[in-house]
C-alpha positions in Angstrom: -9.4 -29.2 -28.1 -8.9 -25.6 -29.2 -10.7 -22.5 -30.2 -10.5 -20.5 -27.0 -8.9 -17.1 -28.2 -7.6 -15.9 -24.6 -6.6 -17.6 -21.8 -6.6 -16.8 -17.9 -5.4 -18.3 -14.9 -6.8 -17.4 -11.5 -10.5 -17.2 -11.0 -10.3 -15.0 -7.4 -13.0 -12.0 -8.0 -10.6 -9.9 -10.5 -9.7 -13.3 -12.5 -13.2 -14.1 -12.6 -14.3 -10.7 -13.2 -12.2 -9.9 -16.0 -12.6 -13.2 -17.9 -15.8 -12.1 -18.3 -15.2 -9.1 -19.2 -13.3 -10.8 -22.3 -16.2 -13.2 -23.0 -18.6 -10.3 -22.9 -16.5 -8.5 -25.7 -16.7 -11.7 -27.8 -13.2 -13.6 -27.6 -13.8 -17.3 -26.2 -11.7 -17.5 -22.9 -10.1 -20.8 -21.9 -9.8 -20.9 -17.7 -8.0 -22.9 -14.7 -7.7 -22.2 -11.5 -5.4 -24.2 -9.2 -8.3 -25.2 -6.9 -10.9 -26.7 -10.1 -13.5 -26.4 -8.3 -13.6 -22.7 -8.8 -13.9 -23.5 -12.4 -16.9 -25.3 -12.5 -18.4 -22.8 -10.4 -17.6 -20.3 -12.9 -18.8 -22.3 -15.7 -22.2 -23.0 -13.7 -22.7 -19.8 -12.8 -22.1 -18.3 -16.0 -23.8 -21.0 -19.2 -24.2 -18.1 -21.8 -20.4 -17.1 -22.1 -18.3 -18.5 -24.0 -15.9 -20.3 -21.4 -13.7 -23.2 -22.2 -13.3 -24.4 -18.6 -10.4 -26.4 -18.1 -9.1 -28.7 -15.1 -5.3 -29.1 -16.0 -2.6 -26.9 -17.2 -2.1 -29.4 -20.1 -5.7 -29.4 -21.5 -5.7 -25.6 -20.4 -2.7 -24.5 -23.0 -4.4 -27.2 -25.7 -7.7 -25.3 -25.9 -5.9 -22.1 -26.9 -5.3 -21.0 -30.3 -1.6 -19.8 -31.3 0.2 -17.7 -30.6 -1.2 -18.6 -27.3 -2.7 -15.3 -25.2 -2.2 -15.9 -21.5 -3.1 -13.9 -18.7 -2.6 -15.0 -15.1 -3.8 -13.3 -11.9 -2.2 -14.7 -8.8 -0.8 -13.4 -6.1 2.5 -11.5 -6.9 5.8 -12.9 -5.6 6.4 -16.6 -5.8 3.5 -17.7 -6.9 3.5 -15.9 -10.3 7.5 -18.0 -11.1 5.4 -21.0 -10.0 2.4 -20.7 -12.7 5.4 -19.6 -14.9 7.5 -22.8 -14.2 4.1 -24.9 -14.6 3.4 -23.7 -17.9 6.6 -22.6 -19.7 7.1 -26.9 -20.9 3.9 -26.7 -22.4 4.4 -23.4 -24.6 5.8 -22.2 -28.1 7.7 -19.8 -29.4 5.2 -16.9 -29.7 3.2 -17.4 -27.0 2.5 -14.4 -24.5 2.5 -14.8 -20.9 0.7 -11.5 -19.2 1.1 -11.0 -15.4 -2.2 -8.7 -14.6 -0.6 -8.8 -10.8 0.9 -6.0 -8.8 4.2 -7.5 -9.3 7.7 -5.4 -8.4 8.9 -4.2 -11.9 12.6 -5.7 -11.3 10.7 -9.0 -11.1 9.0 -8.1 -14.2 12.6 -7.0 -15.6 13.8 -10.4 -14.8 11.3 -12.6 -16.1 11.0 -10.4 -19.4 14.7 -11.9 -20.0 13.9 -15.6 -19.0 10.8 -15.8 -21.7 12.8 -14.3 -24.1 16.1 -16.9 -23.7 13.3 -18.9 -24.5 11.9 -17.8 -27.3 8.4 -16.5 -25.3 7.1 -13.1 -24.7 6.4 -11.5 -21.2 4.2 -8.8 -20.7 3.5 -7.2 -17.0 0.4 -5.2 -17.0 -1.0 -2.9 -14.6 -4.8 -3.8 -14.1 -6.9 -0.9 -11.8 -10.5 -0.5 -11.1 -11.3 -3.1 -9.1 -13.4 -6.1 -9.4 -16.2 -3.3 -10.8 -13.0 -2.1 -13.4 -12.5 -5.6 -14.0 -15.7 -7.0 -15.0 -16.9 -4.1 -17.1 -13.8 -1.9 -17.9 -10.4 -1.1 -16.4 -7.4 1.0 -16.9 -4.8 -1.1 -18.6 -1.5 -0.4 -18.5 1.0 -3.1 -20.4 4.6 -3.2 -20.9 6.6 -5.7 -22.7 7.9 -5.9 -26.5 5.8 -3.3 -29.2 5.0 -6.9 -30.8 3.4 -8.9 -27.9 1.2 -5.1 -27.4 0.2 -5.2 -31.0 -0.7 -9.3 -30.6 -2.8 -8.5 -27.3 -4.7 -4.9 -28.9 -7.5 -6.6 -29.9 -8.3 -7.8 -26.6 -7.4 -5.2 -24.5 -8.9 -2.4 -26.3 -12.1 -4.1 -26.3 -12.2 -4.5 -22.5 -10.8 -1.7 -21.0 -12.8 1.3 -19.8 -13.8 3.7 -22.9 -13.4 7.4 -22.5 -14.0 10.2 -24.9 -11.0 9.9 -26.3 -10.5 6.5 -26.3 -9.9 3.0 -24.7 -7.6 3.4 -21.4 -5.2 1.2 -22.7 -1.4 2.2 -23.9 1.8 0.4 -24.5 3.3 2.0 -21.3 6.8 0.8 -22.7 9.8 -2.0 -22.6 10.2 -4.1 -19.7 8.7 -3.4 -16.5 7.5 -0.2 -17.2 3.7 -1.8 -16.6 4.6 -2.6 -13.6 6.2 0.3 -12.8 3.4 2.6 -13.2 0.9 0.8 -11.8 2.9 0.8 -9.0 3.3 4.8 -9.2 -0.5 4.7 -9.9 -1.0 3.4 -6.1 1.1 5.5 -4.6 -0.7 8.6 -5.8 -3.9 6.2 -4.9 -2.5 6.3 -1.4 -1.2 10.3 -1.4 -5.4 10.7 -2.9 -6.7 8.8 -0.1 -4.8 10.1 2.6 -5.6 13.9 1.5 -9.6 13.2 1.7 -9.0 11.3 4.8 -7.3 14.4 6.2 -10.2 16.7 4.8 -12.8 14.7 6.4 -11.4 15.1 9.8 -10.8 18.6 9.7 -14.5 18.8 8.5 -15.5 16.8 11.1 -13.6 17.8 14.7 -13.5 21.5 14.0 -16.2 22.0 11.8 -18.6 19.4 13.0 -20.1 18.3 10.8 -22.1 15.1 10.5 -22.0 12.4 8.3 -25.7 13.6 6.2 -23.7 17.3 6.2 -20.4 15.5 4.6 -22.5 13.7 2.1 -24.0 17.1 1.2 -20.6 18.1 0.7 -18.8 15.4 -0.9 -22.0 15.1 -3.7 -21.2 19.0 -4.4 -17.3 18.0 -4.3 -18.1 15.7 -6.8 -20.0 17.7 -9.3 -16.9 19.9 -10.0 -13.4 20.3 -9.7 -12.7 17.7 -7.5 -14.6 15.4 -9.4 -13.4 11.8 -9.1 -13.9 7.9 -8.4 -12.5 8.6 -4.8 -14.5 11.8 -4.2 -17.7 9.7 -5.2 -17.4 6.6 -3.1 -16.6 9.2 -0.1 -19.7 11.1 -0.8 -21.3 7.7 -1.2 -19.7 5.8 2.6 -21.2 8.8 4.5 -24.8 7.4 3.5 -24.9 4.2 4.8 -25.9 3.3 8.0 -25.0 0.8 10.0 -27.9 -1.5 10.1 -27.1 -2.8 14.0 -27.1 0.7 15.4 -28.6 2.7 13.2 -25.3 5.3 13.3 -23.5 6.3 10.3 -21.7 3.3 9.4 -18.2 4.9 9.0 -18.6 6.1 12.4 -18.4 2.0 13.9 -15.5 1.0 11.7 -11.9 0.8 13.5 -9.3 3.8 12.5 -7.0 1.2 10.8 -5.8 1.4 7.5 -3.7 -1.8 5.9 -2.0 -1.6 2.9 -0.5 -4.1 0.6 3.3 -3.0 -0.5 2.6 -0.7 -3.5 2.7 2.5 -1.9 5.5 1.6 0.3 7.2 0.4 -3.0 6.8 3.6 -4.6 8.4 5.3 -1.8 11.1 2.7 -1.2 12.0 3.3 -5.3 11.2 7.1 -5.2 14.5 6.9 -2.5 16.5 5.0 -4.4 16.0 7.7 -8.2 16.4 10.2 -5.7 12.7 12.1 -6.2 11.0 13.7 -3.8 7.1 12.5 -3.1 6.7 13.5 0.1 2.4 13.5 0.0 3.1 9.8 -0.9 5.4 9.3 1.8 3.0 10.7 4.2 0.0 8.7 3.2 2.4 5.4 3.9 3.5 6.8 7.1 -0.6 7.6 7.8 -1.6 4.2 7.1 1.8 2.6 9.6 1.1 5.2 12.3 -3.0 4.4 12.1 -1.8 0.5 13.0 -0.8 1.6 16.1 -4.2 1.3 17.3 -3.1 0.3 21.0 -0.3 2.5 21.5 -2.2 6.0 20.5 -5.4 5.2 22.6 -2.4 4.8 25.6 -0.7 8.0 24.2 -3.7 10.2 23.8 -4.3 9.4 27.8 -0.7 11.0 28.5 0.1 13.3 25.8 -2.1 16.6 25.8 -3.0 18.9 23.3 -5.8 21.3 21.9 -9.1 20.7 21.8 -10.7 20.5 17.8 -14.4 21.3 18.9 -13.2 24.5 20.7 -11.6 26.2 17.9 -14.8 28.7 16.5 -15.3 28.8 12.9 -17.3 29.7 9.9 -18.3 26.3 8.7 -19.8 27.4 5.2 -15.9 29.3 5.0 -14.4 26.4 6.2 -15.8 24.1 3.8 -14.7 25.9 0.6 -11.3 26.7 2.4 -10.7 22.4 2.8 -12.2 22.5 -1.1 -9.4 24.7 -2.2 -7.0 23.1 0.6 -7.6 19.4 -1.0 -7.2 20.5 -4.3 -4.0 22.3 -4.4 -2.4 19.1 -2.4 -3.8 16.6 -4.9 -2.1 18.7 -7.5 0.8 18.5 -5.7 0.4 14.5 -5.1 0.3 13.8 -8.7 2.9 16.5 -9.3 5.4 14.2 -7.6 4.2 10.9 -9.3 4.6 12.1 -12.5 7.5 13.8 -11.7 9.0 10.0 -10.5 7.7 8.3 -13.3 9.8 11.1 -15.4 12.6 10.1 -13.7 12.3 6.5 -13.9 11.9 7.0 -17.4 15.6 8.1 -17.8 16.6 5.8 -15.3 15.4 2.3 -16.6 15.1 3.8 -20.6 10.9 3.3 -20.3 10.5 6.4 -22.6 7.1 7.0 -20.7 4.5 9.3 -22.7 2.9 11.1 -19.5 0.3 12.5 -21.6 -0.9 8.8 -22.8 -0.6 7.7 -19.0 -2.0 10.5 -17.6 -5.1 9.5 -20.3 -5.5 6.0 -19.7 -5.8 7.0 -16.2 -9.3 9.0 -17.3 -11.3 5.7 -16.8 -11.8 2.1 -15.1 -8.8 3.1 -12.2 -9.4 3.8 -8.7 -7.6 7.8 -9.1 -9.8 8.5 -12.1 -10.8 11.9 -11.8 -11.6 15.0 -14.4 -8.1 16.4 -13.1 -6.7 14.1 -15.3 -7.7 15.6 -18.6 -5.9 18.4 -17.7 -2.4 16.4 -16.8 -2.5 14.8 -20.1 -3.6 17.9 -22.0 -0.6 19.8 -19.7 1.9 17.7 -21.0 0.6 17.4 -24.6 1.2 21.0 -24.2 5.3 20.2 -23.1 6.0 16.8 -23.3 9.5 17.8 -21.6 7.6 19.5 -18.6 9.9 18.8 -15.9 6.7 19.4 -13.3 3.1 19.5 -13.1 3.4 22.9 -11.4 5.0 24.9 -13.7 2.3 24.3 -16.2 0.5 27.8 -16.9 -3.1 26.4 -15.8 -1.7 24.5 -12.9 0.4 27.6 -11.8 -2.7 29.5 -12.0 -4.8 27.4 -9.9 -2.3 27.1 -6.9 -2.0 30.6 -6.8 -5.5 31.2 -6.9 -6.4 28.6 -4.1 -2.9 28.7 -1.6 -4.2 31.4 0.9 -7.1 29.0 1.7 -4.3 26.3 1.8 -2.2 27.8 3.9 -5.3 28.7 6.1 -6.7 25.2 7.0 -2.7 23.6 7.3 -2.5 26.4 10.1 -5.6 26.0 11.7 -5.4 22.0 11.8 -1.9 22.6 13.5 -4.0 24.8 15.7 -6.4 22.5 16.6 -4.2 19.4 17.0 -5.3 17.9 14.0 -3.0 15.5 12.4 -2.5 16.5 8.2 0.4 14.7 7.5 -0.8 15.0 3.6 -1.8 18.2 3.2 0.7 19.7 4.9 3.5 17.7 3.2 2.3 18.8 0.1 2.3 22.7 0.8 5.9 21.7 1.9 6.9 20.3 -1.1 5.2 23.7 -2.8 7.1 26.3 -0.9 10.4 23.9 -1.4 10.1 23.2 -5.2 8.9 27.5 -5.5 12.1 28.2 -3.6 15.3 29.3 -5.5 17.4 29.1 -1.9 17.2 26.7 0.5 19.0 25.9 3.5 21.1 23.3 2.5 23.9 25.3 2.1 23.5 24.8 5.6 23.7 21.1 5.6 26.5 21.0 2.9 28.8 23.2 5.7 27.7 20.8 8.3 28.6 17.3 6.3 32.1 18.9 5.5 32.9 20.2 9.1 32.0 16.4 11.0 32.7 14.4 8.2 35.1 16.5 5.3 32.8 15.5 2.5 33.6 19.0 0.8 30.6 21.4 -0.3 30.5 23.5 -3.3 30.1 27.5 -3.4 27.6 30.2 -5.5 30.5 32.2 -7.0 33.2 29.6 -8.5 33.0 25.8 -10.1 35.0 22.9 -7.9 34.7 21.7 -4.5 35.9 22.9 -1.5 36.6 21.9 1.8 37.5 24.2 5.2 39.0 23.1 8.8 35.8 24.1 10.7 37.2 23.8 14.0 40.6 25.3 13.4 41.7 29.0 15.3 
């Protein structure tokens, strides 16, 4: 049997999603799921598209035309060397294997090497949007050999989201670098997240405002600057009520966040290149810190501070002053990642075009946001640009909106409202602005405990003094 052009394993709601997707773009799709019962489903629910369904890994590989096209969505970790192991004796030299997980890059580095000992291609690619992205159009971001990108094109141009200036889709680059910056793609997901949380509160406890009042203001959020996917779902979660009680519904749901490992990897990697993301760190942080469910409600019984409702504001001001606030710290949040994915680029030799990523990141992805077009038209402007921040426009706007910045960090601190985000990034601001920092400080400090030398402002060579000596 044969004549399937694609092939997926996986049919959870992105496998499914997306292999309709690729059916509705008109390629024949071959799927198998471990559990075949999923595929019938699939099939029965679905008689119009053209689906090879398939209830064996043998009869699965048969129905695909060659070079065989394979994308599998499984759970990252073991489980994608284990669909690997199943189907690499039933291959041919050629034949692409495409993880659409969020698998760590290194695992992506080393299983790029295994297909190509044996003759096979390996591609890991970044898929955001969601099931939504991934039945009707998601940000793609591929990595892999120039020649397995070329083979897959076709396809992935057709389903991924369309923009005005094209599909968001790009050869990211060799390797893992698909991996990689879908992975740096989360983080700044998380750092996003984390700064609208942080903006709603303050809204909330010291302006007061309701959830119909923050739906007013989200919908305006979301018809200008601050336009985005995130900014819209906001606007559109302070809508809904809770059917049972009638209350807004965000107000009943628990003040826990979980998290799944790609923002934690991104800071874990951002520590080992040595780049500084500290909105990203905080948003990882925010999400460990809201776990402690039982220990703050215990804490907050002890552990005294101001009272948010008491502090006397101009809530109209207020509300443009968090507008500004929020968007001079998601500057700063994709700043850093694109600062790290810079670095990694040296690092791991990706050769990363941040214009092109900053593009394909326009549609279909959970940060999509008109920001974006200015990133990738920033560094189409200087592909060297060393930071976001020292690009004329975005120098211009951080200026024009810090005051207010620096006005809602210091009145949240006033009020005892946590803004681990926005704060970090105004940190990160008036470090990266500053030609002189303290760590002269630290440098005489590591060389008086533990003689690790420091280094002077008026001569090359390093230099080391007995501290303690008369």
């Amino acid at each position: 049997m044969s004549g399937a052009q694609v092939g997926l394993i996986g049919l959870a709601v992105m496998g499914e999603n997306l292999a309709l997707n690729i059916a509705d773009k008109g390629f024949p799709i071959a799927v198998f799921n471990r559990t075949v019962s999923k595929v019938d489903a699939v099939l029965e629910r679905n008689p119009d598209k053209p689906l090879v369904g398939c209830h064996s890994i043998e009869e699965f590989v048969q129905a695909i035309e060659r070079p065989r096209r394979i994308i599998v969505l499984v759970k990252a970790g073991a489980a994608v060397d284990e669909q690997m192991a199943l189907l690499r004796p039933h291959l041919s030299p050629g034949d692409i294997f495409i993880d659409g997980g969020n698998s760590w890059f290194l695992d992506t580095e080393r299983r790029t090497k295994e297909y190509a000992e044996a003759g096979l291609q390996f591609v890991g690619m970044g898929v955001s949007g969601g099931e939504e992205g991934a039945r009707f159009g998601p940000s793609l971001m591929p990595g892999g050999s120039p020649e397995a990108y070329r083979a897959l094109e076709p396809v992935l141009t057709r389903i991924a989201a369309q923009v005005d200036d094209g599909p968001c889709v790009t050869h990211v680059g060799a390797g893992g670098a698909g991996h990689y910056v879908k992975m740096v793609h989360n983080g700044i997901e998380y750092g996003d997240m984390q700064l609208i949380a942080e903006a709603y509160d303050i809204l909330r406890r010291i302006g007061g405002l309701g959830a119909e009042e923050l739906h007013q203001v989200f919908a305006e959020w979301n018809s200008g600057e601050l336009q985005s996917y995130l900014i819209e779902i906001t606007r559109d979660i302070f809508a809904r009520r809770d059917p049972e009680s009638g209350q807004p519904l965000v107000d009943m749901i628990l003040d826990t966040a979980g998290q799944k490992g790609t923002g934690k990897w991104t800071s874990q990697n951002a520590l080992d290149l040595g780049a500084a993301i500290p909105t990203i760190n905080a948003a990882v942080e925010g999400r460990i810190l809201s776990s402690f469910k039982a220990e703050r409600e215990a804490a907050e019984r002890v552990l005294s501070g101001p009272d948010p409702a008491a502090t006397q504001v101009d809530r109209r001001r207020l509300v443009g002053q968090v507008k500004d606030a929020l968007y001079a710290a998601k500057v700063c949040s994709y700043a850093q990642g694109m600062a790290l994915l810079r670095l990694a680029a040296q690092e791991y030799g990706y050769e990363l075009d941040m214009a092109e990523i900053a593009r394909i990141w326009k549609g279909g992805c959970i940060i999509r946001a008109s920001l974006l077009d200015q990133i990738s038209q920033a560094y189409r402007r200087n592909p060297s640009l060393a930071n976001l921040l020292l690009d004329d426009d975005f120098r211009d706007a951080m200026h024009q909106r810090q005051d207010s910045w620096r006005e809602v960090v210091a009145l949240a601190v006033r009020a005892g409202v946590p803004v681990l985000g926005l704060s970090a990034s105004l940190g990160y601001f008036d470090m990266y602005r500053t030609a002189r920092l303290p760590a002269n400080l630290i440098q005489a400090q590591r060389d008086y405990f533990g003689a690790h030398t420091y280094q002077r402002i008026d001569r090359e060579g390093t230099f080391h003094t007995e501290w303690s000596a008369e």
